[in-house]
Every structure is written in C-alpha cells, then in structure tokens.
N, C-alpha and C positions, 0 to 999 in steps of 0.2 A: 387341252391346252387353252388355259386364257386369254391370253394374249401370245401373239402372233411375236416371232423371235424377229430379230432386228441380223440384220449383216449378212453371215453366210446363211446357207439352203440350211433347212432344217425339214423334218420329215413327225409328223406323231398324227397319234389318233383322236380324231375331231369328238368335240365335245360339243352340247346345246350351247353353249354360248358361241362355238364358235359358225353357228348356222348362219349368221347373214353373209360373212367372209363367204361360207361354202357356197350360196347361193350367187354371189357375184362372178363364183370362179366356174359355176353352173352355165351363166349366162354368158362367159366369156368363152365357153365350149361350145356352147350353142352355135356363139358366132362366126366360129372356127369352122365346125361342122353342122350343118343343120338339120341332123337326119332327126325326124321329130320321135323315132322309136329311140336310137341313144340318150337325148335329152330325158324323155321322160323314164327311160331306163333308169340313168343318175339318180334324178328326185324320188322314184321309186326307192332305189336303194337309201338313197338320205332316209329317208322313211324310216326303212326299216332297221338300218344302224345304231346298233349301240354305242355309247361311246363310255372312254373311261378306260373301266378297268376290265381285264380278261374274263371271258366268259365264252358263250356260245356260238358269238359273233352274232348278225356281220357288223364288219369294222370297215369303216372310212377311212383312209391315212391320208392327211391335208401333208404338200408342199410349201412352205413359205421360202418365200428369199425377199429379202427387206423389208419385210412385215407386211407382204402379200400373199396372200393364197395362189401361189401357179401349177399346181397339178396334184391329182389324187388317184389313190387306186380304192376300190372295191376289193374286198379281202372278206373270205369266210372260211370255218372251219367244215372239211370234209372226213365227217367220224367215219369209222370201220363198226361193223356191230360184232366183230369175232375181236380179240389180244391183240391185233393190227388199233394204233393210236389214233392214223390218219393221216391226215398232211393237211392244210393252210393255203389255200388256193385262192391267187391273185385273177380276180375274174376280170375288173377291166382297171387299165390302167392309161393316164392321161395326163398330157403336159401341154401346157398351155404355147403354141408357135416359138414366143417373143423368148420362152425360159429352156426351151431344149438347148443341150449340150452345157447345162450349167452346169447338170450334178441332181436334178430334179427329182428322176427317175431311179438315180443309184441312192438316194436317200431313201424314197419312199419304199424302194425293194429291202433295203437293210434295215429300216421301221418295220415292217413285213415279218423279217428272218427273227429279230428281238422278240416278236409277238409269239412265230414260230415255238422261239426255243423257252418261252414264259408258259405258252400252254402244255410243252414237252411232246408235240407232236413230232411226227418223224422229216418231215421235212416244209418245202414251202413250191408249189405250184403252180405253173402258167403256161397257156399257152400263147405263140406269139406265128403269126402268119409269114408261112414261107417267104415272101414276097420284102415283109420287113427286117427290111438287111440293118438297119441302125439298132433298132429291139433284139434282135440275134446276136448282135455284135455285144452289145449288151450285157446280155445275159450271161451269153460265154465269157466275158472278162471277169464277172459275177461269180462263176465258179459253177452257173445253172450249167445242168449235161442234157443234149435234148435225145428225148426217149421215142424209140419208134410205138405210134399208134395211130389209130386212124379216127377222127372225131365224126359222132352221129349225134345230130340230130333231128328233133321231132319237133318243127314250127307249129304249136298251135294257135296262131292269130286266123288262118283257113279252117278250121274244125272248130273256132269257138261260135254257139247260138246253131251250131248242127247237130244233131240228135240222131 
C-alpha cells in the first residue's frame, strides 16, 4: 500500500515504501511497552517480511485509521510437508493504546483471513493468552473456535555461546 487510506480503519500488507509509517508505529510500541526482546522482535520481523504480493511470507499487516499506522500483526505461512495445505499463523498481534476498540484489530484479522484464503490454506491461526479477555472476546465474535493444546517452548537466549 502506498499510501496510507484516509477515514475509516483499513488493514493491508506493508510495502518498502511504507517502512518509515512502520517504523514510527515501531516506536510508538516501544513506548507503550518497553520490553527490549518485543521491540527488537518487531524490526526483526520488519526485516524479514515480505511485502506485496502472496508468496512464502512473512507478511506485516499495517493498521491505518486516518492515514496513521495504529497497529500491525506478524503473519506467516505454517506448511504441512504430507496433502495437509497448512494454516496462516498470526504470531503477534498489536494496537496501539489510543486506536483499540476502534476496529484495529478486526481489520487486521480479516487482512489475515483474505491472505488465508488467496494462498488456499486451510485456515488462519493464533494464539491469545488466557488472561486476555478483550483478545478472546475478540476472536470469538470473529468466528476463531479455541482448540485445546498445550504450548512448549524451547528459550534459546540461555543456551546461545554454550557448547
């Protein structure tokens, strides 16, 4: 997207031109949250996002509402290597304090689902922490069903430069 849409929320996938918006809406996270692993998590991903047209991913999906960047998610495709397509996984997702309850968030999930059903995967996932009752709320009005599973992970920032 070239430029930034003027009026209501709009939701699409960030393009090189639209890096400096992205970087301002970076810095406005920051200031929100200052964990310096999330921050540099972002620009990471900026990094490594493609933008445009459908492909491998990962995809950015920028928020505008009056031709401001207010929230984005982190979006990658998760292949299957058997007949199984895969699914579309929202890995983080973020709105800026001042633009929740605008419609932020239901833009950039339905950006999301469009991308979903352009690449023909099977569907679109996320997780969202017990805790957050607005994000659940959410997601259920969305039509997400949440799945029992148990998440594991493997922190390697302790194990890296150990041999």
């Amino acid at each position: 997207m070239d430029t930034p849409r003027q009026g209501a929320i709009s939701a699409e996938i960030a393009t090189p031109s639209d890096r400096p918006h992205v970087e301002r809406l970076i810095a406005g996270i920051e200031a929100e949250d200052p964990s310096t692993a999330t921050v540099l998590g972002w620009r990471a991903f900026v990094e490594r996002a493609r933008s445009g047209s459908p492909g491998s991913g990962p995809w950015l999906i920028v928020a505008w509402e009056r031709g401001l960047p207010v929230g984005l998610a982190c979006v990658s495709l998760l292949p299957k290597l058997d007949r199984r397509v895969g699914w579309l996984f929202v890995d983080e997702l973020y709105v800026l304090a001042d633009a929740r309850r605008h419609g932020a968030a239901t833009a950039l999930l339905q950006r999301a689902t469009r991308l979903a059903e352009t690449l023909g995967v099977t569907g679109v996932r996320l997780l969202a922490r017990p805790g957050n009752c607005a994000a659940r709320s959410l997601y259920d009005h969305m039509g997400y069903r949440p799945h029992d599973c148990i998440l594991y992970e493997l922190p390697l920032g302790d194990r890296r430069g150990h041999t």
